[in-house]
TORDRENTI-536462 format. One record per residue (C-alpha): x, y negated, z negated; residue number from 0. Coordinates in nm, 2 decimals, padded with zeros to 4 digits, always signed. Layout:
// TORDRENTI-536462
<node><east>X</east><north>Y</north><up>Z</up><seq>NUM</seq></node>
...
This chain:
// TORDRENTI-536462
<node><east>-01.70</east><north>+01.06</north><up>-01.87</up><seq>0</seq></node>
<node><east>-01.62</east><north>+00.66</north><up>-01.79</up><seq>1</seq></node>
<node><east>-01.82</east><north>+00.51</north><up>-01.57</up><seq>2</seq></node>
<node><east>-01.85</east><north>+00.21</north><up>-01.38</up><seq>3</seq></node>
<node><east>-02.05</east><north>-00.12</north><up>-01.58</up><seq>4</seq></node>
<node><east>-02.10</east><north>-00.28</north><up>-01.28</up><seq>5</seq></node>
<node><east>-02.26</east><north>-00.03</north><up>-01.10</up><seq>6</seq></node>
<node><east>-02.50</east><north>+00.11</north><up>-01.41</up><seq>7</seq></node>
<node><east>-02.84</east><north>+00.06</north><up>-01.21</up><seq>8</seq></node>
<node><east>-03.03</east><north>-00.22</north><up>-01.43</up><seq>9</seq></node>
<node><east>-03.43</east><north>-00.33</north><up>-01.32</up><seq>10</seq></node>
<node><east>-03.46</east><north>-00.70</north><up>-01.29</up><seq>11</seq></node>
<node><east>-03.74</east><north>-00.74</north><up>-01.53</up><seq>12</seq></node>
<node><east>-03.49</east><north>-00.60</north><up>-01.79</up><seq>13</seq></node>
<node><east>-03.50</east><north>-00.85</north><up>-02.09</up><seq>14</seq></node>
<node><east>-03.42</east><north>-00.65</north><up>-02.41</up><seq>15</seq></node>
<node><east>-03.14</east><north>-00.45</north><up>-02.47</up><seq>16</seq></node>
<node><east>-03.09</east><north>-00.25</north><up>-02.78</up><seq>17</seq></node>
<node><east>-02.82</east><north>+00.05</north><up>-02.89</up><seq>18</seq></node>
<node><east>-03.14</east><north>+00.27</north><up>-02.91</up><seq>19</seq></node>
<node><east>-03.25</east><north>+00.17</north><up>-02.52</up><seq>20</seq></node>
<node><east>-02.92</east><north>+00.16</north><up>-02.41</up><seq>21</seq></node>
<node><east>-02.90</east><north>+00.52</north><up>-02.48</up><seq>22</seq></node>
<node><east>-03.20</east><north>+00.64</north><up>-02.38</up><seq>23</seq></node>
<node><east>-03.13</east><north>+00.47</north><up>-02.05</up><seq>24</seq></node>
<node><east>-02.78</east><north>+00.62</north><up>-01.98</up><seq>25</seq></node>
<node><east>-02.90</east><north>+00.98</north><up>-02.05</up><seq>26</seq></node>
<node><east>-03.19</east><north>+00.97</north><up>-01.80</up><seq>27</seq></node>
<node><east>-02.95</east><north>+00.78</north><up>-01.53</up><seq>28</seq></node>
<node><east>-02.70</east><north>+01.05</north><up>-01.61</up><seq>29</seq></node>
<node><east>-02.92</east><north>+01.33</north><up>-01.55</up><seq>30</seq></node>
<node><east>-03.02</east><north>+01.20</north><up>-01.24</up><seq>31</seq></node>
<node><east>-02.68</east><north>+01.13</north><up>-01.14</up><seq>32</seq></node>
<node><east>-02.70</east><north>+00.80</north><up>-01.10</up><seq>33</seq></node>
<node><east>-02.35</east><north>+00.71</north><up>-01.27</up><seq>34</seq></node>
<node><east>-02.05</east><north>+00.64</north><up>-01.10</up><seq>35</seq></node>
<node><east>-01.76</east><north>+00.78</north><up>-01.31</up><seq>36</seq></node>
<node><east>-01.42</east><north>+00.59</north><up>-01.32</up><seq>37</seq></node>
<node><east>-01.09</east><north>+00.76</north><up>-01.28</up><seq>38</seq></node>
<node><east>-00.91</east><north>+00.71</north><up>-01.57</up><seq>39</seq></node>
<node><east>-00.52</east><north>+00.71</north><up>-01.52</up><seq>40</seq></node>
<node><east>-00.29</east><north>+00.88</north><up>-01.80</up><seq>41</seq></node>
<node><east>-00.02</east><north>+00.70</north><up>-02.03</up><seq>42</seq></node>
<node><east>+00.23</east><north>+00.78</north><up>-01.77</up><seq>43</seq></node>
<node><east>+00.07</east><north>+00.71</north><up>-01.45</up><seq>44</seq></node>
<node><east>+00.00</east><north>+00.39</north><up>-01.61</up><seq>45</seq></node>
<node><east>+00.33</east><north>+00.31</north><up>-01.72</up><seq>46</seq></node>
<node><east>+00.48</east><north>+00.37</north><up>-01.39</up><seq>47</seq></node>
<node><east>+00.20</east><north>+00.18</north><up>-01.20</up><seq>48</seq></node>
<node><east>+00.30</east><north>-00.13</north><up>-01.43</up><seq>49</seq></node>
<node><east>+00.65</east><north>-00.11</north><up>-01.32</up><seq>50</seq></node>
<node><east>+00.57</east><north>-00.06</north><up>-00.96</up><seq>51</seq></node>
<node><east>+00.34</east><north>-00.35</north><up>-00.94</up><seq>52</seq></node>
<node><east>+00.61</east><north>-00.59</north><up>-01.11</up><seq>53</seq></node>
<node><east>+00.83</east><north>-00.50</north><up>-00.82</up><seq>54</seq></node>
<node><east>+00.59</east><north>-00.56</north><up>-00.60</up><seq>55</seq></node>
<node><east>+00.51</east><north>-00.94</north><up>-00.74</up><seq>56</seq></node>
<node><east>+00.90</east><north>-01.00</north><up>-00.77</up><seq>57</seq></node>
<node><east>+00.90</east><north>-00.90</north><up>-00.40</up><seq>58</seq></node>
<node><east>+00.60</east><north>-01.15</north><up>-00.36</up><seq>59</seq></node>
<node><east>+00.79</east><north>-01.41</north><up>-00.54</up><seq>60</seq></node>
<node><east>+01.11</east><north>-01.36</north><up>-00.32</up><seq>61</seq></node>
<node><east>+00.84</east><north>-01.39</north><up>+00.01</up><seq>62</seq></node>
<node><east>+00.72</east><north>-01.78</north><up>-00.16</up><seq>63</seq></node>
<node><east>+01.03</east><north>-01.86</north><up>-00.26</up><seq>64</seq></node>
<node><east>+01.22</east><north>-01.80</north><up>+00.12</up><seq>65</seq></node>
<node><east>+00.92</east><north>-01.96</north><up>+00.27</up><seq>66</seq></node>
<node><east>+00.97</east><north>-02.30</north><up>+00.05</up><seq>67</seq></node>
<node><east>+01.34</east><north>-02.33</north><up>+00.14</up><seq>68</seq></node>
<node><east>+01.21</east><north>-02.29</north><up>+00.51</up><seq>69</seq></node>
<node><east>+00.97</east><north>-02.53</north><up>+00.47</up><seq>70</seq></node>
<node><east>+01.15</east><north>-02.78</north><up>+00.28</up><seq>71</seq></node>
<node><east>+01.44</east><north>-02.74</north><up>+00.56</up><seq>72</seq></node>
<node><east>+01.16</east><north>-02.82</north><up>+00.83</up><seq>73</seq></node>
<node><east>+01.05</east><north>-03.10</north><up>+00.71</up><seq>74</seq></node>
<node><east>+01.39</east><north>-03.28</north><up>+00.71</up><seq>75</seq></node>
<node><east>+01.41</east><north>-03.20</north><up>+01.08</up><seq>76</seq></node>
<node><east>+01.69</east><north>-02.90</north><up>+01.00</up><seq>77</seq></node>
<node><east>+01.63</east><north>-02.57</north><up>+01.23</up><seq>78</seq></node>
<node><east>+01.84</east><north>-02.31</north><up>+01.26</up><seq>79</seq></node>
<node><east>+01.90</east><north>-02.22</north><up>+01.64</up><seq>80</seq></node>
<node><east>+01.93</east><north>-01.85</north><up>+01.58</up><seq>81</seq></node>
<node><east>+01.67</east><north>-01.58</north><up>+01.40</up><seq>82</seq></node>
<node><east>+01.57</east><north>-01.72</north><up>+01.10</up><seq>83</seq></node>
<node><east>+01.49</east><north>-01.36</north><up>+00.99</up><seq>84</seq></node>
<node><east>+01.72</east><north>-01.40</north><up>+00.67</up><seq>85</seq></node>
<node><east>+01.99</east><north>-01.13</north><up>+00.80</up><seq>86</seq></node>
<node><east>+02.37</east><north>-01.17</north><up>+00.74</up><seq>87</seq></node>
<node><east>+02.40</east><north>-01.50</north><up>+00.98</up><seq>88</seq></node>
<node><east>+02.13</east><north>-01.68</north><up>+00.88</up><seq>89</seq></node>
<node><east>+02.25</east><north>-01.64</north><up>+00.51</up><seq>90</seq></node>
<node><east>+02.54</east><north>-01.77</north><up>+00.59</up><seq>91</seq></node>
<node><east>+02.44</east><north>-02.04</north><up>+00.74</up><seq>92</seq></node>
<node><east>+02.21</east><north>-02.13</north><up>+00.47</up><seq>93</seq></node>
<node><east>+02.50</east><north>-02.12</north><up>+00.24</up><seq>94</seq></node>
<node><east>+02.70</east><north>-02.36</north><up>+00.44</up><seq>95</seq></node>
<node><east>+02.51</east><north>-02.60</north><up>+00.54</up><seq>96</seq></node>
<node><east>+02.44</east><north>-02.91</north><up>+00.34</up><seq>97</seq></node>
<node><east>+02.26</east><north>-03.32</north><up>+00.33</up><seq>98</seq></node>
<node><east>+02.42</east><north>-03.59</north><up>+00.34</up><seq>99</seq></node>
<node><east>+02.17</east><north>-03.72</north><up>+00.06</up><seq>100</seq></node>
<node><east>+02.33</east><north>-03.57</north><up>-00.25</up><seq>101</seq></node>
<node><east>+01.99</east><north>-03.55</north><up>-00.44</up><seq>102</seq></node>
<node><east>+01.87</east><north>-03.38</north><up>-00.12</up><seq>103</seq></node>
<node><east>+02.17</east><north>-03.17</north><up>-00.15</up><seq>104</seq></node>
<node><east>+02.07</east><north>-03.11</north><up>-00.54</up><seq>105</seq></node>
<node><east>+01.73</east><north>-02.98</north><up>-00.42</up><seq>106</seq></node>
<node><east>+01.86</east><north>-02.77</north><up>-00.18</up><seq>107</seq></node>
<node><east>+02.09</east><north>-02.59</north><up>-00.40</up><seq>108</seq></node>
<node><east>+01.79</east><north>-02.50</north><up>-00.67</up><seq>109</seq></node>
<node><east>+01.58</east><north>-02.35</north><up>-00.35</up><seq>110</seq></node>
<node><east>+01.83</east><north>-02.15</north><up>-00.26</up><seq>111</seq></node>
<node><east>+01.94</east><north>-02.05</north><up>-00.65</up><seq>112</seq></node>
<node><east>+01.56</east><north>-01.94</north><up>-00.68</up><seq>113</seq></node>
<node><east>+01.59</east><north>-01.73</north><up>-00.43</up><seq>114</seq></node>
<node><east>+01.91</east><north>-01.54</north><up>-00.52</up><seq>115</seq></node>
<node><east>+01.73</east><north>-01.51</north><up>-00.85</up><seq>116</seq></node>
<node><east>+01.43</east><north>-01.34</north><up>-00.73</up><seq>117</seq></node>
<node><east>+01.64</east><north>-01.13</north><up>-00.51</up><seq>118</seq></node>
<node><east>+01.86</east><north>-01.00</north><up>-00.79</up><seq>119</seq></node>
<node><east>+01.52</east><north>-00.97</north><up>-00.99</up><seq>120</seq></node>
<node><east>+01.41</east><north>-00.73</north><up>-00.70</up><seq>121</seq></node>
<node><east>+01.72</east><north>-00.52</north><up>-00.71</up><seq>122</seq></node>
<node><east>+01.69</east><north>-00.39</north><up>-01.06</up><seq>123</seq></node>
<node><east>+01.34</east><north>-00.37</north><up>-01.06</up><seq>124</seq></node>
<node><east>+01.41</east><north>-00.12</north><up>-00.75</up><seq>125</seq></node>
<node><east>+01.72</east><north>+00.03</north><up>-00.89</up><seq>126</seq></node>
<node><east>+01.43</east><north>+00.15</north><up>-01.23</up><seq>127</seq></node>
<node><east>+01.18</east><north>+00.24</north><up>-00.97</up><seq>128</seq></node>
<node><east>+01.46</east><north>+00.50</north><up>-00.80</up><seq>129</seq></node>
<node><east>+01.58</east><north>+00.61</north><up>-01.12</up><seq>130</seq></node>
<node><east>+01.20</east><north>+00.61</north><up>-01.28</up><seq>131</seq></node>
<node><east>+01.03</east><north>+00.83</north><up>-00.96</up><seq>132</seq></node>
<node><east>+01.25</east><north>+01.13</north><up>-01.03</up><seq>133</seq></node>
<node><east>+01.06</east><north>+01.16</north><up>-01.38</up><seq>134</seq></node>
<node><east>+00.73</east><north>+01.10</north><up>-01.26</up><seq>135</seq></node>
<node><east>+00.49</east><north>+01.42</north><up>-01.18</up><seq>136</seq></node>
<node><east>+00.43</east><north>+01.27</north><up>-00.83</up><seq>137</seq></node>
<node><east>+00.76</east><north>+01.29</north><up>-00.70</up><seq>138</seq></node>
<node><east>+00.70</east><north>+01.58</north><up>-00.46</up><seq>139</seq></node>
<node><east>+00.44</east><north>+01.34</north><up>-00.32</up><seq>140</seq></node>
<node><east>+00.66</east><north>+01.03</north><up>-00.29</up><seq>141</seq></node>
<node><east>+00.89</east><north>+01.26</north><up>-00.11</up><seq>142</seq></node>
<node><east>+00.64</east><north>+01.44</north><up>+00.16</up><seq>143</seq></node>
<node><east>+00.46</east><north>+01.09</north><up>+00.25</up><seq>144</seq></node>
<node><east>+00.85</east><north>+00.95</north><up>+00.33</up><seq>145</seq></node>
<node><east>+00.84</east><north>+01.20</north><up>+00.60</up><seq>146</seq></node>
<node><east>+00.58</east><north>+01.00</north><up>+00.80</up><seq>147</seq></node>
<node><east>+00.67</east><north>+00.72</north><up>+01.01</up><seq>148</seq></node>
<node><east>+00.61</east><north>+00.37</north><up>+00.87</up><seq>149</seq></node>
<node><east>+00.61</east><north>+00.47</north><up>+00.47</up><seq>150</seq></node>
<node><east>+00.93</east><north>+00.46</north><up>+00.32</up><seq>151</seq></node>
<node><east>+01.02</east><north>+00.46</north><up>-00.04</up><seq>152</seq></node>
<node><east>+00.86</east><north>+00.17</north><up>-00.19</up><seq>153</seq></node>
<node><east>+00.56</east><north>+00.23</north><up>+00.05</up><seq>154</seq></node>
<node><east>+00.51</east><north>+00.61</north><up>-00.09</up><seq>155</seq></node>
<node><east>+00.56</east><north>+00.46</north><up>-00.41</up><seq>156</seq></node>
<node><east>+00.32</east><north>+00.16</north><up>-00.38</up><seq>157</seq></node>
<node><east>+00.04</east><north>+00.41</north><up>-00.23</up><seq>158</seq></node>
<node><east>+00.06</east><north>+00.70</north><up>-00.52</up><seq>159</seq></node>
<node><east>+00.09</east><north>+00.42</north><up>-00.81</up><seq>160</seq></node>
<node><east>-00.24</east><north>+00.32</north><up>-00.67</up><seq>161</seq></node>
<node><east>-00.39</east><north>+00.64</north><up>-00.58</up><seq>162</seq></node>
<node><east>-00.33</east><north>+00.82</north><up>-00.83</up><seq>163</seq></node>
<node><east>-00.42</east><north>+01.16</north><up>-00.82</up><seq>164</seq></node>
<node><east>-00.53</east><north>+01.26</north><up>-00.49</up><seq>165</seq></node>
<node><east>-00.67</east><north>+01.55</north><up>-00.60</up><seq>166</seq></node>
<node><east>-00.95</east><north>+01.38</north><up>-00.71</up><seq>167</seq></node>
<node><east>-01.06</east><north>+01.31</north><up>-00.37</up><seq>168</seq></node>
<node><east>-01.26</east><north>+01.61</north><up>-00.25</up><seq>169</seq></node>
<node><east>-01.24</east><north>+01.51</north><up>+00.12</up><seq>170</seq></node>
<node><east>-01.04</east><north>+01.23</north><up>+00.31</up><seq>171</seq></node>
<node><east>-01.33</east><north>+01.03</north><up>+00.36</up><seq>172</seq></node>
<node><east>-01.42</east><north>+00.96</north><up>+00.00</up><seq>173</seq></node>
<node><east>-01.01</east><north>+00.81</north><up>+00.00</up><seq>174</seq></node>
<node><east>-01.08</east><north>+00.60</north><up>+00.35</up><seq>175</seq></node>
<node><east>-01.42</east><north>+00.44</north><up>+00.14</up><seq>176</seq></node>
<node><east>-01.19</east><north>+00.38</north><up>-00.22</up><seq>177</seq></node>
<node><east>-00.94</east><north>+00.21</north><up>-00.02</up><seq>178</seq></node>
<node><east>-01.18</east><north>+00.03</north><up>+00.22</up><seq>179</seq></node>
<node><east>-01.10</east><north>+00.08</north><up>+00.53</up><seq>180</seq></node>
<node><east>-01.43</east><north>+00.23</north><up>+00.63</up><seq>181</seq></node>
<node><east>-01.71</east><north>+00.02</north><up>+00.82</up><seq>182</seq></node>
<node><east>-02.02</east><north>-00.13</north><up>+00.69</up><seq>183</seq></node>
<node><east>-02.33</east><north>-00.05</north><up>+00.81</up><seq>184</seq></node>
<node><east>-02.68</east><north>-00.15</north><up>+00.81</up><seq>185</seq></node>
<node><east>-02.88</east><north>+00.11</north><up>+01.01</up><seq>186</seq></node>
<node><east>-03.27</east><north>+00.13</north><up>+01.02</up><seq>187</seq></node>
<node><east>-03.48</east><north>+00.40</north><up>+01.23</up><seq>188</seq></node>
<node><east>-03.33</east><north>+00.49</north><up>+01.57</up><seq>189</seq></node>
<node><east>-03.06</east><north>+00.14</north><up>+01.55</up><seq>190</seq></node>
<node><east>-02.69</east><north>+00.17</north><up>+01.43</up><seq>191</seq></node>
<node><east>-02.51</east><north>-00.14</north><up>+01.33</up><seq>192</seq></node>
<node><east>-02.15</east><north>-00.11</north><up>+01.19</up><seq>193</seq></node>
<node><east>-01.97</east><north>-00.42</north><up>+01.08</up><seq>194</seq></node>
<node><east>-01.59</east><north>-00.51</north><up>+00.98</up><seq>195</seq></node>
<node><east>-01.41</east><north>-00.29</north><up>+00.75</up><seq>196</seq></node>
<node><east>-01.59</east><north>-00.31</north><up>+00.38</up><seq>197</seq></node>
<node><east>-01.25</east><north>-00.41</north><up>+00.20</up><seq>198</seq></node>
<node><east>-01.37</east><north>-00.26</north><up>-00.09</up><seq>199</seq></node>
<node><east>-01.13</east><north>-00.08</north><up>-00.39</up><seq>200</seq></node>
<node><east>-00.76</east><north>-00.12</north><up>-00.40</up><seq>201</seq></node>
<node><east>-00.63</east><north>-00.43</north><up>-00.21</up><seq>202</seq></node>
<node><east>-00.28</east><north>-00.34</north><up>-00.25</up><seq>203</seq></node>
<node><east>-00.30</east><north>+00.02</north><up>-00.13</up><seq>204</seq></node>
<node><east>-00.53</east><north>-00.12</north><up>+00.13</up><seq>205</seq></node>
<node><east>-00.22</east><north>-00.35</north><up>+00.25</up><seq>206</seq></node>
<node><east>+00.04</east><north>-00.13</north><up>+00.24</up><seq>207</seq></node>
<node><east>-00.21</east><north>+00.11</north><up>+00.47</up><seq>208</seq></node>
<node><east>-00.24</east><north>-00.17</north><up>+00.74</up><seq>209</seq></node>
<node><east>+00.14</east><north>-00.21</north><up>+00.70</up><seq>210</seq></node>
<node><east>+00.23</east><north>+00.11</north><up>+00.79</up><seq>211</seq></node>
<node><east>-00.06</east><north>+00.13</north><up>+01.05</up><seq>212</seq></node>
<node><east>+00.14</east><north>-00.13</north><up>+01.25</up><seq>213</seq></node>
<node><east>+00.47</east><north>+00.11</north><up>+01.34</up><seq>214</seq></node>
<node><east>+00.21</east><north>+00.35</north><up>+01.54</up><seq>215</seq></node>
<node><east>+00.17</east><north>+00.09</north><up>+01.80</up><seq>216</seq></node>
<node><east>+00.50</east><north>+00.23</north><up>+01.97</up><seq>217</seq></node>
<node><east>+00.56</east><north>+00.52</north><up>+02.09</up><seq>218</seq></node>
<node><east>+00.61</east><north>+00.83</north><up>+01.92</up><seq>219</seq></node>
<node><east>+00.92</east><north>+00.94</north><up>+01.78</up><seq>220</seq></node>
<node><east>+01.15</east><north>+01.06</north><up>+01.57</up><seq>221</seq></node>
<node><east>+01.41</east><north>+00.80</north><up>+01.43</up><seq>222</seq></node>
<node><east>+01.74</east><north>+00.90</north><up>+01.27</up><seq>223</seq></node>
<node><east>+01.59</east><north>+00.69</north><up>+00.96</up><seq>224</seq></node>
<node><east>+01.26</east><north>+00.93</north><up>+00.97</up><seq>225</seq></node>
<node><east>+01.52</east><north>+01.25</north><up>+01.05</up><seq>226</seq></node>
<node><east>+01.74</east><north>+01.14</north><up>+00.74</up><seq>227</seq></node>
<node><east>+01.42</east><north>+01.17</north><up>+00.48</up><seq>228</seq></node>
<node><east>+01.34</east><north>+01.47</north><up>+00.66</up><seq>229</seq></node>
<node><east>+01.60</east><north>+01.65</north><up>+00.56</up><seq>230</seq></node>
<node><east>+01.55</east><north>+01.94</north><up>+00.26</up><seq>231</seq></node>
<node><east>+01.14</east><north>+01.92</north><up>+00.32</up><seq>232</seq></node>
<node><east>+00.93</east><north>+02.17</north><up>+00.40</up><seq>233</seq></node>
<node><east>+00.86</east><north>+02.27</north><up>+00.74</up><seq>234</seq></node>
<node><east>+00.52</east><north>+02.26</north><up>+00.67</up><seq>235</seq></node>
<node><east>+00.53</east><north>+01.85</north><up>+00.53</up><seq>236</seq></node>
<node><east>+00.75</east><north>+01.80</north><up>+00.86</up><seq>237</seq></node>
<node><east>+00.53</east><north>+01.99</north><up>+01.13</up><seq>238</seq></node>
<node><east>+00.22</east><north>+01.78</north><up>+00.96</up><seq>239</seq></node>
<node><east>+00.39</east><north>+01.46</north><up>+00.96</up><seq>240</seq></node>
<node><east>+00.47</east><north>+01.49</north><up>+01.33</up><seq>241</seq></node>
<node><east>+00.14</east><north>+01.58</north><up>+01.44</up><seq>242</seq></node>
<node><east>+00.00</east><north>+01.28</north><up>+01.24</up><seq>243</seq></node>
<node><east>+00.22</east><north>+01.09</north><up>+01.47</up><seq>244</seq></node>
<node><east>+00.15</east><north>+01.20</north><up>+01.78</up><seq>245</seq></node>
<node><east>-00.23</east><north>+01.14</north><up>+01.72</up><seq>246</seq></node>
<node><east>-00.21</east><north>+00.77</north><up>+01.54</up><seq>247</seq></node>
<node><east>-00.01</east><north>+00.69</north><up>+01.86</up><seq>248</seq></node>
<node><east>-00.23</east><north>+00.83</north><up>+02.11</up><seq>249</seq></node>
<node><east>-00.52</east><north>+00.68</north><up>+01.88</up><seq>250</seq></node>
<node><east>-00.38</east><north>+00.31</north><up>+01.90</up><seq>251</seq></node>
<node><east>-00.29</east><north>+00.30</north><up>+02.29</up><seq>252</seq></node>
<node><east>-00.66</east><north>+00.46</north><up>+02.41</up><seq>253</seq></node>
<node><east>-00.82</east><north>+00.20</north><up>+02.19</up><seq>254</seq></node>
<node><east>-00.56</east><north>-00.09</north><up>+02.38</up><seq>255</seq></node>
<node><east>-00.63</east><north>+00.08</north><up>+02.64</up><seq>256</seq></node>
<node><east>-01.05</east><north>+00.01</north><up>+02.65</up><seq>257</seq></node>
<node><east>-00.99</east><north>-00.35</north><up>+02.59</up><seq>258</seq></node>
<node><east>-01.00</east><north>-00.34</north><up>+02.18</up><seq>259</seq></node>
<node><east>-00.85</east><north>-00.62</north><up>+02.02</up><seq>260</seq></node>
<node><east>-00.54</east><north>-00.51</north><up>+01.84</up><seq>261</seq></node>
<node><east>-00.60</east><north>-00.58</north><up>+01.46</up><seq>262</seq></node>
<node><east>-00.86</east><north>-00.38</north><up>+01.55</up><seq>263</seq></node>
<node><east>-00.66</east><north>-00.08</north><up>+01.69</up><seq>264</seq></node>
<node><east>-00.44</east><north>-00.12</north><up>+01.39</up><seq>265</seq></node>
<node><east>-00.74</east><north>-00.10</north><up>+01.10</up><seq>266</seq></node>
<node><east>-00.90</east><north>+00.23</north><up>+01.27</up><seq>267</seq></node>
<node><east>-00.50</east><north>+00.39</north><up>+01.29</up><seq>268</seq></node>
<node><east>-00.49</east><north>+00.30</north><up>+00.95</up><seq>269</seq></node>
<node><east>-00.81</east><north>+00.47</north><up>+00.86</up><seq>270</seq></node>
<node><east>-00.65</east><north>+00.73</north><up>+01.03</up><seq>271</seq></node>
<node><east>-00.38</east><north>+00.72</north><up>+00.86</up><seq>272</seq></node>
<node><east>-00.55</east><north>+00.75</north><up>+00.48</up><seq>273</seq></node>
<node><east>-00.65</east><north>+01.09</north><up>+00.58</up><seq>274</seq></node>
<node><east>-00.33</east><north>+01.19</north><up>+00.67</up><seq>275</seq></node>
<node><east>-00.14</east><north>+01.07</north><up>+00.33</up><seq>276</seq></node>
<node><east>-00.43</east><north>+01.24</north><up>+00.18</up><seq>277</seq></node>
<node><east>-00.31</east><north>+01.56</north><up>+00.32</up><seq>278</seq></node>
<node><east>+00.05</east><north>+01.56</north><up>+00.31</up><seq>279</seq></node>
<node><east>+00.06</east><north>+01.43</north><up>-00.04</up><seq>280</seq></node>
<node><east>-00.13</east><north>+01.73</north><up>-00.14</up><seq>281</seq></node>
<node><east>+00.07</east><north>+01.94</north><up>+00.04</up><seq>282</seq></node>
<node><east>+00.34</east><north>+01.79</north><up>-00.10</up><seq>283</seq></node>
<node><east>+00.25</east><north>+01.88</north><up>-00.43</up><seq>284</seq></node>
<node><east>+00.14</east><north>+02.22</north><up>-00.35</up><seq>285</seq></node>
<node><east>+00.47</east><north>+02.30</north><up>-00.19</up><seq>286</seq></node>
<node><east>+00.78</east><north>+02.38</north><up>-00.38</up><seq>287</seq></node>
<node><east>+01.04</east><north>+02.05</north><up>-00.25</up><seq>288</seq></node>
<node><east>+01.35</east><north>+02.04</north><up>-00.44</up><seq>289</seq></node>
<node><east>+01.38</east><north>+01.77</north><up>-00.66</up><seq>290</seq></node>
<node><east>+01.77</east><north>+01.63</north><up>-00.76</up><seq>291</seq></node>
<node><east>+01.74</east><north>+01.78</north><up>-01.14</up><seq>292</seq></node>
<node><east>+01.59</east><north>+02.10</north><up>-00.97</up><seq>293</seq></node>
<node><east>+01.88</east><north>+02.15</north><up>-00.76</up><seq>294</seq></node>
<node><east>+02.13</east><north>+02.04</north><up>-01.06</up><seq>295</seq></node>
């Protein structure tokens, strides 16, 4: 059993520490149960979390990177008159546009050389994760959480390489509190007082929750994108994944609807939502999904 250091129970008047104390100390806290044990990934879950975060910073570094050659084109004065949303026009824009300063010209051409550099950077780090996933024992996971609107592939993936095993979560709730997205609260007697959300455990997972969250504000339905990673699932994973959609939806517009702000709306879908990836990513592993060296 690992446990947590930082949340070993320790009196304040506590001035000497020994081995022999030490010991003593940890078996009475364990027999009452006061330890918090830590999950402790394996070799391979490990592995495959490192290479899923690296495409997640190299995605980061593509976000700075864009935002730089935006800024540095704003504050020459130079704005583009259509969507600046990086799409197929604006590129090529970008790439034919030029100073009449050839050192600005110069620095110009190194901002936009970065970012072609963190964008290739991305694609192979993608093009491992695709090929890496199909090895990994979550894949019938990554697969059933693609069925649900808002998580795609690098979202399913981002989730499980945080999560873990979501087995280990004996209800829903205990994933809602590990990812944070549960409130605070400081109640006394009769009195209930809830705060924000406690932003405790995974940032990252916690994110790419809020992320998703965000694609229930519409209304519900199913997209030829959602029908396409649909296909070859369970009808089980499917049936689950619409019902999780028709309530997030229903959730977000009655809490519009009674005048809640709509970060707000969006953090309790997203709670919400944690309890439904906990579900169908079980499922997913329960159920028998055909996997492409399965079906070879």
């Amino acid at each position: 059993m690992v446990c947590a250091p930082s949340l070993i129970p320790r009196k304040p008047g506590e001035r000497v520490k020994t081995d022999q104390r030490d010991a003593i100390k940890l078996t009475r806290l364990l027999r009452a149960g006061d330890l918090t044990a830590v999950h402790v990934p394996t070799v391979e879950d490990e592995a495959f979390r490192d290479l899923a975060r690296a495409w997640a910073r190299a995605r980061d570094d593509l976000k700075c990177a864009r935002q730089q050659l935006k800024a540095f084109l704003l504050s020459h004065g130079v704005r583009y008159t259509g969507s600046a949303n990086w799409g197929p026009a604006h590129r090529r824009w970008i790439s034919a546009f030029s100073f009449d300063s050839h050192w600005q010209d110069v620095a110009f051409a190194e901002y936009r050389r970065a970012i072609e550099d963190h964008l290739a950077r991305c694609e192979r780090l993608e093009t491992a994760l695709r090929e890496a996933v199909q090895q990994w024992r979550f894949y019938p996971a990554v697969l059933a959480l693609q069925a649900m609107r808002g998580i795609q592939f690098t979202t399913a993936v981002g989730l499980l390489s945080e999560l873990g095993d979501l087995t280990r979560f004996a209800h829903p709730r205990q994933l809602m509190a590990w990812v944070g997205v549960t409130p605070t609260e400081h109640s006394s007697g009769s009195k209930r007082r809830q705060g924000s959300i406690s932003k405790t455990g995974n940032s990252y997972a916690r994110k790419l929750l809020v992320e998703s969250a965000w694609n229930y504000r519409h209304a519900a339905k199913v997209s030829p994108e959602i029908q396409r990673r649909q296909e070859g699932l369970p009808k089980a994973i499917v049936d689950r994944a619409w019902d999780a959609q028709l309530r997030l939806c229903r959730r977000f517009r009655k809490l519009v609807a009674r005048g809640k702000n709509t970060n707000v709306a969006v953090i309790a879908v997203a709670r919400e939502l944690a309890a439904f990836v906990w579900d169908i990513g079980r499922l997913g592993m329960a159920c028998a999904i055909p996997t492409p060296q399965a079906s070879a």
